[in-house]
ROMAR-169876 format. One record per residue (C-alpha): residue in three letters; x, y, z. Coordinates in nm, 2 decimals. Layout:
ROMAR-169876
{residu = ALA	px = X	py = Y	pz = Z} .
...
//
This chain:
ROMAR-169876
{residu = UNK	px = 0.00	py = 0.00	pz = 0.00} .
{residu = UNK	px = 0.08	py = 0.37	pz = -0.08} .
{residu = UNK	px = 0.00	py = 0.68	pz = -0.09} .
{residu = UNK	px = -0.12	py = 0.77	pz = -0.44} .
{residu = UNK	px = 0.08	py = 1.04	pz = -0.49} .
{residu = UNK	px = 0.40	py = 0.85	pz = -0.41} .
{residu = UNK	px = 0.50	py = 1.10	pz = -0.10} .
{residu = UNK	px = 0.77	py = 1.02	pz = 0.14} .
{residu = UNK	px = 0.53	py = 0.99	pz = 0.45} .
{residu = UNK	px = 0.66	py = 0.82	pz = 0.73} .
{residu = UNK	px = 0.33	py = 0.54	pz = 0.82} .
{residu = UNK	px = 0.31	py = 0.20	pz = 0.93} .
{residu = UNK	px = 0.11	py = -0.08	pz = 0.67} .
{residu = UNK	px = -0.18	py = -0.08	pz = 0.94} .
{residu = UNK	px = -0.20	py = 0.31	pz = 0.93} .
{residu = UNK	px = -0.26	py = 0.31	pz = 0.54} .
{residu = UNK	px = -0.47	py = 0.04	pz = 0.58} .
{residu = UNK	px = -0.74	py = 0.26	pz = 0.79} .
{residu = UNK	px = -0.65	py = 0.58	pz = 0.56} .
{residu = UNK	px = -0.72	py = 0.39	pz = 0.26} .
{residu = UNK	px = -1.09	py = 0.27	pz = 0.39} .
{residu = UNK	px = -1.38	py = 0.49	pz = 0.33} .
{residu = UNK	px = -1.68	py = 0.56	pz = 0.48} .
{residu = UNK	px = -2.01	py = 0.50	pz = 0.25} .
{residu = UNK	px = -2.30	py = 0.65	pz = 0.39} .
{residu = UNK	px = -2.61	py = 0.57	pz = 0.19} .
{residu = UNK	px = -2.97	py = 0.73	pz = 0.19} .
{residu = UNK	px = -3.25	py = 0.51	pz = 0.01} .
{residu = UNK	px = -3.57	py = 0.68	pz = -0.18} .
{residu = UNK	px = -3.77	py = 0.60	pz = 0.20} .
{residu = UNK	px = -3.46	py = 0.79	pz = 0.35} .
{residu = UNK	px = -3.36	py = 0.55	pz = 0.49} .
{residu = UNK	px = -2.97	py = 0.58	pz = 0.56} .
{residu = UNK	px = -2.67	py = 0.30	pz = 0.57} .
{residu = UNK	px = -2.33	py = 0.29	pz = 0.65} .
{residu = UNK	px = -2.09	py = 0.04	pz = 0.51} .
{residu = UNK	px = -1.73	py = -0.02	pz = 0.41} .
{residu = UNK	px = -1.47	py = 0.05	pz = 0.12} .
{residu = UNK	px = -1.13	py = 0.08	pz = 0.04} .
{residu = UNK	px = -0.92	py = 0.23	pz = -0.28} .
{residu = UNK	px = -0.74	py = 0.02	pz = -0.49} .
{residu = UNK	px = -0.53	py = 0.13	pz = -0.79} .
{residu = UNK	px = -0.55	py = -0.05	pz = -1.16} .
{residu = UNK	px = -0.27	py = -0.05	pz = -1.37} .
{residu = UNK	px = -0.38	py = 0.01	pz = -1.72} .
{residu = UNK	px = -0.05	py = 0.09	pz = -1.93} .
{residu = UNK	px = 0.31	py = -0.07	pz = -1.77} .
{residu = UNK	px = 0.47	py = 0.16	pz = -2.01} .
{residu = UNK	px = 0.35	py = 0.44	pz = -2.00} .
{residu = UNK	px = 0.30	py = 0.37	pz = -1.61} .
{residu = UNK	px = -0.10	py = 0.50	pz = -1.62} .
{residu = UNK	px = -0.35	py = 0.38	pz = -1.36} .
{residu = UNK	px = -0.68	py = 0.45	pz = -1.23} .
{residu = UNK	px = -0.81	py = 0.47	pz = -0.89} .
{residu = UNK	px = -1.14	py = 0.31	pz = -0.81} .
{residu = UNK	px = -1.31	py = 0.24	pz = -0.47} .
{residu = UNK	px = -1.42	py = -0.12	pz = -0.42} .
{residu = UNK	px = -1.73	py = -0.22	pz = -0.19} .
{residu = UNK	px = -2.02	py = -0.49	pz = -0.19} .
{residu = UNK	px = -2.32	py = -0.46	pz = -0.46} .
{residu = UNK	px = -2.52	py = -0.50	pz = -0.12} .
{residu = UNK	px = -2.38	py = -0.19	pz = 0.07} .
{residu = UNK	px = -2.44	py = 0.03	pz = -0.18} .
{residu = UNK	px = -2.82	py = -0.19	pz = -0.31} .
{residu = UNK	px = -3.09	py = 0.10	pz = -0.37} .
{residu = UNK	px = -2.91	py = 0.37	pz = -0.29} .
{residu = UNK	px = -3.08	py = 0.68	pz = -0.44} .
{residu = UNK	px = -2.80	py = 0.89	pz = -0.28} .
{residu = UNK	px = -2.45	py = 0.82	pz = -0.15} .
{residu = UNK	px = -2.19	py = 1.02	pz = 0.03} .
{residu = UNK	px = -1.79	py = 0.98	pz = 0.05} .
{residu = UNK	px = -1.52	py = 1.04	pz = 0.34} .
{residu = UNK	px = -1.22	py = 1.13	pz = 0.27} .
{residu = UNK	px = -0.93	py = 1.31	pz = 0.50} .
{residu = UNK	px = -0.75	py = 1.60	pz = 0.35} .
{residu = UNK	px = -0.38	py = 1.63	pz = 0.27} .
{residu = UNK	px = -0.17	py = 1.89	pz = 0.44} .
{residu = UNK	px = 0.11	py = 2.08	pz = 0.23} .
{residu = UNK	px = 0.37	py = 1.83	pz = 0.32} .
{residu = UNK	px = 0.17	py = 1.57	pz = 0.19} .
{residu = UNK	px = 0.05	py = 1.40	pz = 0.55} .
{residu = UNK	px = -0.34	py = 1.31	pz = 0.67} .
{residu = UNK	px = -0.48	py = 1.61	pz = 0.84} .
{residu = UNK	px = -0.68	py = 1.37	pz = 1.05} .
{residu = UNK	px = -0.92	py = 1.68	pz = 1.16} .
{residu = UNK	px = -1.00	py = 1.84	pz = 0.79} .
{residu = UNK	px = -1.26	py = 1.59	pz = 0.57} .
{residu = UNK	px = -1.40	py = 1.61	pz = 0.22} .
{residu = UNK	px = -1.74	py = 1.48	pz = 0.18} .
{residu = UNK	px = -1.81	py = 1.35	pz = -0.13} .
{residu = UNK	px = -2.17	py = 1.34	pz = -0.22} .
{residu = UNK	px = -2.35	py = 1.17	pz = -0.52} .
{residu = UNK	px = -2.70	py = 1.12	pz = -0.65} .
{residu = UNK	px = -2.81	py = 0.84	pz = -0.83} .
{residu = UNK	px = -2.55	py = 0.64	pz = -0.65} .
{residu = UNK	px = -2.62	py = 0.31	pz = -0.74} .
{residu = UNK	px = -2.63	py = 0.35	pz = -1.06} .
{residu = UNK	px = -2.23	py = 0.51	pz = -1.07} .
{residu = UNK	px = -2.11	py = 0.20	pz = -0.93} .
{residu = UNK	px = -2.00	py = -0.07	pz = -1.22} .
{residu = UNK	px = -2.12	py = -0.43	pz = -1.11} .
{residu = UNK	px = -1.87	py = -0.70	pz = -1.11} .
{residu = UNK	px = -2.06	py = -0.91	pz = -1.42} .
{residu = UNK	px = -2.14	py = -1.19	pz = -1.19} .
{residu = UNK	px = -2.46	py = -1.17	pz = -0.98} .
{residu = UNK	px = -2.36	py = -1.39	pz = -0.75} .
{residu = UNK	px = -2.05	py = -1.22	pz = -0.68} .
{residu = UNK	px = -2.10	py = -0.92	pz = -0.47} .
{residu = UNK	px = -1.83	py = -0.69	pz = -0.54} .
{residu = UNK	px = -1.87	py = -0.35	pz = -0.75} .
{residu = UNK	px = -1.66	py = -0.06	pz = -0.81} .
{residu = UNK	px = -1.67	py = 0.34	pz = -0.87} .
{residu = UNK	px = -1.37	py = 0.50	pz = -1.04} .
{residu = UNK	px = -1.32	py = 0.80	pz = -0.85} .
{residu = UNK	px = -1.01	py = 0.99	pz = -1.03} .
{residu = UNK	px = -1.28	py = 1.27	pz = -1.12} .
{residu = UNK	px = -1.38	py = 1.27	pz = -0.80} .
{residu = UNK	px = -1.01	py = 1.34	pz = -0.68} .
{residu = UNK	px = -0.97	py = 1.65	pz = -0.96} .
{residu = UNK	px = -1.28	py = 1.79	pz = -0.87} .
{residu = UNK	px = -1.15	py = 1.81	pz = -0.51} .
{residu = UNK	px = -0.87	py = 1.95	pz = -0.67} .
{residu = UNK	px = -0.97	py = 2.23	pz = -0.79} .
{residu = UNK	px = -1.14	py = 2.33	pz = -0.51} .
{residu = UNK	px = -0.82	py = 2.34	pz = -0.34} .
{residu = UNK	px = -0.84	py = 2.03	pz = -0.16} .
{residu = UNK	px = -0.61	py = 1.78	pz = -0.18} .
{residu = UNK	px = -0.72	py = 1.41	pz = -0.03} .
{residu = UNK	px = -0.55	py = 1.14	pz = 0.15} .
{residu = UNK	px = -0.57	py = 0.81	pz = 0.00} .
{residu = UNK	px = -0.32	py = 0.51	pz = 0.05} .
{residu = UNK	px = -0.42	py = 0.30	pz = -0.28} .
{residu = UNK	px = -0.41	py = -0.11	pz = -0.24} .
{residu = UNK	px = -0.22	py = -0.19	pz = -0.59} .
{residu = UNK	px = -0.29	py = -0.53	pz = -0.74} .
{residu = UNK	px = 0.10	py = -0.66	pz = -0.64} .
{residu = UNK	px = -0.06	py = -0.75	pz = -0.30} .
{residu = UNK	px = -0.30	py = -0.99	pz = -0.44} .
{residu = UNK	px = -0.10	py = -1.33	pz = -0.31} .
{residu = UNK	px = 0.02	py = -1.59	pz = -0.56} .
{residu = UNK	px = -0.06	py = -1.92	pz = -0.60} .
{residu = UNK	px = 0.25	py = -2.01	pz = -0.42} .
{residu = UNK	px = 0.25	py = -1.74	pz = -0.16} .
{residu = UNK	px = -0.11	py = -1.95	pz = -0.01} .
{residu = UNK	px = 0.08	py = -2.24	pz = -0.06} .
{residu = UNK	px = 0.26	py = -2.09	pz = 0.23} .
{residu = UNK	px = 0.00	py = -2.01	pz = 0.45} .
{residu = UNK	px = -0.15	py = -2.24	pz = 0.75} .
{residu = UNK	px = -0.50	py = -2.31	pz = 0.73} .
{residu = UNK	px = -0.54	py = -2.06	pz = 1.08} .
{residu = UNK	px = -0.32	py = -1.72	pz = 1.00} .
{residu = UNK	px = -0.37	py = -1.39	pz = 1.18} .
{residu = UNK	px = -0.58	py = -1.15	pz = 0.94} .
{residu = UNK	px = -0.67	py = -0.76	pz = 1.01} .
{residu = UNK	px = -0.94	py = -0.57	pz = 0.85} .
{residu = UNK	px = -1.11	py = -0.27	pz = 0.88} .
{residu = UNK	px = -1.42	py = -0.09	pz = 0.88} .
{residu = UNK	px = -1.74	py = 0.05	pz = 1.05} .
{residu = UNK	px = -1.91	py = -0.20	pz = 1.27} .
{residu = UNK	px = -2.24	py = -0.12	pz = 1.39} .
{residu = UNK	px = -2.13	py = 0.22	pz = 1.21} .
{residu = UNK	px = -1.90	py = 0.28	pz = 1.43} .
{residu = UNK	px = -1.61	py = 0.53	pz = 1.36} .
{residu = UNK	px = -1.42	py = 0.79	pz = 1.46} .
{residu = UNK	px = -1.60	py = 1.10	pz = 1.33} .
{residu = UNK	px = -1.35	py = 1.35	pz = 1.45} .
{residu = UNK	px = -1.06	py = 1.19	pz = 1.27} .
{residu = UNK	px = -1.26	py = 0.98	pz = 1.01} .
{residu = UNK	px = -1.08	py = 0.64	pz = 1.10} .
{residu = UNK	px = -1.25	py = 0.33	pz = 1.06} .
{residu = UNK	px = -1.25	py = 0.05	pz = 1.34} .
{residu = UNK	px = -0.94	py = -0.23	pz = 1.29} .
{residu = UNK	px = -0.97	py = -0.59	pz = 1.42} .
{residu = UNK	px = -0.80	py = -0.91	pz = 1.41} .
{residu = UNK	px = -0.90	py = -1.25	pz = 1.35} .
{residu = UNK	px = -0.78	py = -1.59	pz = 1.20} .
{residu = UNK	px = -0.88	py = -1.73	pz = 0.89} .
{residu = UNK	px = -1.14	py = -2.00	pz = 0.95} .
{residu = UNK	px = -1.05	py = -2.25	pz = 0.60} .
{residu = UNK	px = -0.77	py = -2.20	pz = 0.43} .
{residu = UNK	px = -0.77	py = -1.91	pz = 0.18} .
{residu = UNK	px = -0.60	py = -2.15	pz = -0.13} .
{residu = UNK	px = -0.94	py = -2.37	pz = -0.09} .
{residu = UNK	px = -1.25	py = -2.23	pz = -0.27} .
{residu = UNK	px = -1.51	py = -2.30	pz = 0.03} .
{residu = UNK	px = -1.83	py = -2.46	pz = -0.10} .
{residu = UNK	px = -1.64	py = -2.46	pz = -0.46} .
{residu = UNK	px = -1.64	py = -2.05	pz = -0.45} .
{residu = UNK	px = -1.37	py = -1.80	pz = -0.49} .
{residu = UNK	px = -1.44	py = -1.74	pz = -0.11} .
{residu = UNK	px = -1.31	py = -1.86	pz = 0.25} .
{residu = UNK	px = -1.39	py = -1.80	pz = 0.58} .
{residu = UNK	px = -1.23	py = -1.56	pz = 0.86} .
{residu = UNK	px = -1.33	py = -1.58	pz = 1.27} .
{residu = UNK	px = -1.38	py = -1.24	pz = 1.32} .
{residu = UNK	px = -1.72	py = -1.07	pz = 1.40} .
{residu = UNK	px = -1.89	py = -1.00	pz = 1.13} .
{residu = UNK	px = -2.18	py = -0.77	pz = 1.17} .
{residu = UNK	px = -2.38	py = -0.46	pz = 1.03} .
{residu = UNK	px = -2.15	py = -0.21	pz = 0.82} .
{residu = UNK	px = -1.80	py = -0.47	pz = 0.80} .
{residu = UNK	px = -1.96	py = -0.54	pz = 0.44} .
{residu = UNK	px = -1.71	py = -0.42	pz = 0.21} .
{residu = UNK	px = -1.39	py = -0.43	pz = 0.46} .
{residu = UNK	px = -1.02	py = -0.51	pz = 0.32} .
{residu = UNK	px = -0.92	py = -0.82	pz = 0.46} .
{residu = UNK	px = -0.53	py = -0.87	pz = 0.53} .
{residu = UNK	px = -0.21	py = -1.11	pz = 0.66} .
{residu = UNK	px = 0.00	py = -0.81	pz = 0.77} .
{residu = UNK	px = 0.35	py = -0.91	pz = 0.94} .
{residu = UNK	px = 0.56	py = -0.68	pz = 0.97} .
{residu = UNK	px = 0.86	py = -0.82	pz = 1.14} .
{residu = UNK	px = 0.93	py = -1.12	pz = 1.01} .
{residu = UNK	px = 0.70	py = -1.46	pz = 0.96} .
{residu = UNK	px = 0.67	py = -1.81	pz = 1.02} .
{residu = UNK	px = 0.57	py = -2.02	pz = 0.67} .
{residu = UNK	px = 0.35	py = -2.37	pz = 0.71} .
{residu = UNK	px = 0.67	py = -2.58	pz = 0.72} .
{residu = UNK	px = 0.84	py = -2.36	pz = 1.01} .
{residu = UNK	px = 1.05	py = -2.21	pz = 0.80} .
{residu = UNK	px = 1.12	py = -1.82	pz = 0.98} .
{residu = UNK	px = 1.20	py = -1.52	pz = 0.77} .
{residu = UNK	px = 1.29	py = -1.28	pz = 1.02} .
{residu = UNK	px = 1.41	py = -1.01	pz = 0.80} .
{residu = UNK	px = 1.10	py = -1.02	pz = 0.54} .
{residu = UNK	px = 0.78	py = -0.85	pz = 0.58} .
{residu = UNK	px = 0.43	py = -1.07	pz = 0.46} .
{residu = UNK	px = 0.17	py = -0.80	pz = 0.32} .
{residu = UNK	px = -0.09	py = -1.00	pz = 0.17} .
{residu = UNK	px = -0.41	py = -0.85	pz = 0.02} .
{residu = UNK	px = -0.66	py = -1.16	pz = 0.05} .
{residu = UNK	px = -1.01	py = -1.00	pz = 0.00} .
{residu = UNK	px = -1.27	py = -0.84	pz = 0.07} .
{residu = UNK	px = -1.54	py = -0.93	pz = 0.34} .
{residu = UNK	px = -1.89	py = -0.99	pz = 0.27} .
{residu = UNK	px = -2.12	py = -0.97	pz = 0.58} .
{residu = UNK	px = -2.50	py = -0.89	pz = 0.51} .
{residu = UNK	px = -2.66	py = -0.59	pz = 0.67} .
{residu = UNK	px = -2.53	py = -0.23	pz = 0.70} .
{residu = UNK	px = -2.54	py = -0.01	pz = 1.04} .
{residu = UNK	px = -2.74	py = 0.25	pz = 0.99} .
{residu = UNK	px = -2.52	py = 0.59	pz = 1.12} .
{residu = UNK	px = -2.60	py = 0.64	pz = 1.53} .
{residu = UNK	px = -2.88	py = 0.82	pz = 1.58} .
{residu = UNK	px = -3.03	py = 0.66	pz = 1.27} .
{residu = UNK	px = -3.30	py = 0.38	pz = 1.21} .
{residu = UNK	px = -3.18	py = 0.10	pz = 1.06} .
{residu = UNK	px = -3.24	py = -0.06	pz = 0.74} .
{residu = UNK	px = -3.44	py = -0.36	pz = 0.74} .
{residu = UNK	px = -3.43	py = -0.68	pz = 0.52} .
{residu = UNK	px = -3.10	py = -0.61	pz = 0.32} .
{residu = UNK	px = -3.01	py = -0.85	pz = 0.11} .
{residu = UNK	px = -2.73	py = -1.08	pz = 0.29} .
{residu = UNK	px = -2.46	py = -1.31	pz = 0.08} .
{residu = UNK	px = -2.38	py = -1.46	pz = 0.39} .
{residu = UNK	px = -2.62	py = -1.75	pz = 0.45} .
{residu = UNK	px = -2.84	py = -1.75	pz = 0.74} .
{residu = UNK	px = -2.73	py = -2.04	pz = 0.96} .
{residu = UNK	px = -2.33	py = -1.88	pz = 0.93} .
{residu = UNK	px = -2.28	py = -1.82	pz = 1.28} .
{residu = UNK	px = -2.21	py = -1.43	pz = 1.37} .
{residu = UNK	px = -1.83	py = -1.50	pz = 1.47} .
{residu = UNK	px = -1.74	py = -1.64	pz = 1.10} .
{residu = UNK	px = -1.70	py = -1.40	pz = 0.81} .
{residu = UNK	px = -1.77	py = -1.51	pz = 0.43} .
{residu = UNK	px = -1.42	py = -1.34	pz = 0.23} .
{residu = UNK	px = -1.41	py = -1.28	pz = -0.11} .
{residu = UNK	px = -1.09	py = -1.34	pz = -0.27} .
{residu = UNK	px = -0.89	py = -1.05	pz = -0.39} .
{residu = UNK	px = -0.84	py = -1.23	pz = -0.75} .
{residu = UNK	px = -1.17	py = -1.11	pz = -0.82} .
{residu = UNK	px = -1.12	py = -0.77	pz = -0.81} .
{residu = UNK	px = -0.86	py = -0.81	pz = -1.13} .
{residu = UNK	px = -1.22	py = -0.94	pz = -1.29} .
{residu = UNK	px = -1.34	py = -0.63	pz = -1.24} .
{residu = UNK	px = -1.00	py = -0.45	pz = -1.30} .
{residu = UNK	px = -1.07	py = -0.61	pz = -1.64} .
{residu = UNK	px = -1.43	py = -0.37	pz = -1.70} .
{residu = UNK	px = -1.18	py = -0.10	pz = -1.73} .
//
């Protein structure tokens, strides 16, 4: 992870991590409003001429009905650091209809490209903050090969619509995985974390972050390598509605009923190259 603009500023890989989640706050045509979960990721489109676009990655489900939608971001200060206390709201009518659907119905992943977005902001004056999750982190077939069935994960995102308004950070948490993320559970491009999964986690980056060394499945210890791994992105059900707000009943869920609270359903980041692809 990164910050888009390449800037030499001094965070740790679980700092960019909560930068690079955003806040999606959604009102339906009842006004009904919904919080859930994304993140920026950055598609490469030309290695030679080293062009990319920036898109913002969540569930269909978070962002289902949405008549209008609205975006977090933190500013930039001049030296190219989060100024934790200054925000940009980005707000959008129409908003389900901006989103591009990953051509799959049954996989619930959609995405808005949001470089205009960024230059409109621009030239307003306001530069944003926005570590960008580049497709290099999506592990290899041999990098699972390496992985234990039970691995420390971190995510993050708005449970119950939780946050920290003042300084726009999402909520992190830790799990383990729950199957092993090489194995397509139920024969889909999914697997299974323990970690609570509950309204507004629906759309949360899902990671194996170790920082200072790692342990591979056959013992082997690599003391002096980092592990970033970019596995995928949660799928949980219901969105929290934002405190103070009623909450939205009878949202489509793609986790099935009888999945106890405690697991989370995880989408695996080699999907979002499917929708890289719509590009």
């Amino acid at each position: 992870m990164h910050d888009k603009r390449g800037k030499n500023v001094e965070l740790t890989v679980t700092e960019l991590l909560s930068y690079g989640t955003v806040r999606i706050e959604c009102t339906d045509i009842n006004n009904q409003e919904t919080a859930g979960t994304g993140y920026v990721v950055e598609f490469e489109k030309d290695g030679d001429t080293n062009t990319s676009i920036t898109a913002l990655i969540t569930n269909k489900s978070v962002i289902k009905g949405a008549e209008k939608g609205r975006l977090v971001f933190t500013q930039e200060t001049e030296e190219g650091a989060p100024d934790d206390r200054n925000h940009h709201k980005v707000s959008l009518s129409q908003f389900e209809k901006k989103w591009v659907m990953h051509p799959d119905p049954a996989v619930d992943l959609c995405a808005l490209l949001i470089d205009k977005l960024v230059l409109k902001a621009e030239a307003k004056g306001i530069q944003l903050f926005y570590p960008v999750i580049t497709m290099d982190l999506i592990p290899t077939e041999e990098q699972l090969d390496e992985l234990d069935t039970m691995e420390t994960i971190t995510t993050a995102g708005y449970p119950d619509g939780l946050w920290d308004a003042v300084n726009n950070r999402p909520v992190l948490r830790r799990g383990v995985t729950a199957t092993h993320p090489i194995k397509d559970y139920n024969g889909k491009k999914e697997f299974l974390i323990d970690a609570p999964t509950m309204p507004g986690t629906s759309g949360s980056p899902v990671f194996i972050i170790d920082e200072n060394g790692y342990i591979d499945r056959d013992g082997n210890y690599y003391p002096n390598e980092d592990r970033i791994l970019f596995l995928g992105t949660l799928s949980a059900g219901p969105h929290a509605a934002p405190e103070g707000l009623p909450k939205k009943s009878d949202i489509t869920a793609t986790v099935s009923s009888h999945l106890p609270s405690n697991l989370g359903l995880v989408i695996k980041s080699s999907r979002i190259l499917e929708l890289a692809a719509l590009f």
